[in-house]
C-alpha positions, 0 to 999 in steps of 0.5 A: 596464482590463477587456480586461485582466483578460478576457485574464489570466482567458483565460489562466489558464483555458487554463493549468488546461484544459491542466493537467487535459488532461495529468493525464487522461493517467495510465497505467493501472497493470496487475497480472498477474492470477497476482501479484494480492494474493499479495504484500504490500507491507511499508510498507502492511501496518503497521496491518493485523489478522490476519484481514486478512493471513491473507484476503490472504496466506493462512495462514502456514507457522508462527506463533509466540507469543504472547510477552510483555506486550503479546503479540507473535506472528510468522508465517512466511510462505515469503519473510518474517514478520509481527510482530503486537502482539495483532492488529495488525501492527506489522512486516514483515521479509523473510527473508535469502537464502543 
């Protein structure tokens, strides 16, 4: 009865080894050094503040507004802009082509 046991906790135990073998084996994910941090991508930014975009982008080309109540403002930036409800990032649109 207990070799059994002893065996199936031996497997198990083999099984998680090999497990956490293979998810030590991850790629490193490498950004050219150029590209770092001069792009945003759009679903991380939602949340954001300004002063955070403006570290991480720069300043924008133009900001219009504030318009309305709750204020909303938008900033251009050279491939899209940023909407902002006082100063919180609510969406990312990119500019069209053509």
């Amino acid at each position: 009865m207990f070799s059994r046991n002893r065996n199936g906790v031996a497997q198990i135990a083999g099984t998680v080894a090999l497990l956490m073998a293979f998810g030590a084996q991850a790629k490193p994910l490498e950004i050219p050094v150029g590209s770092q941090g001069s792009e945003l991508s759009f679903g991380e930014a939602r949340g954001m503040k300004k002063n955070d975009i403006s570290i991480r982008l720069g300043e924008p080309l133009s900001i219009k507004g504030p318009i309305g109540e709750p204020a909303i403002t938008r900033w251009e930036y050279s491939d899209f802009y940023v909407f902002f409800e006082r100063d919180t990032v609510l969406h990312t649109v990119k500019k069209p082509r053509g």
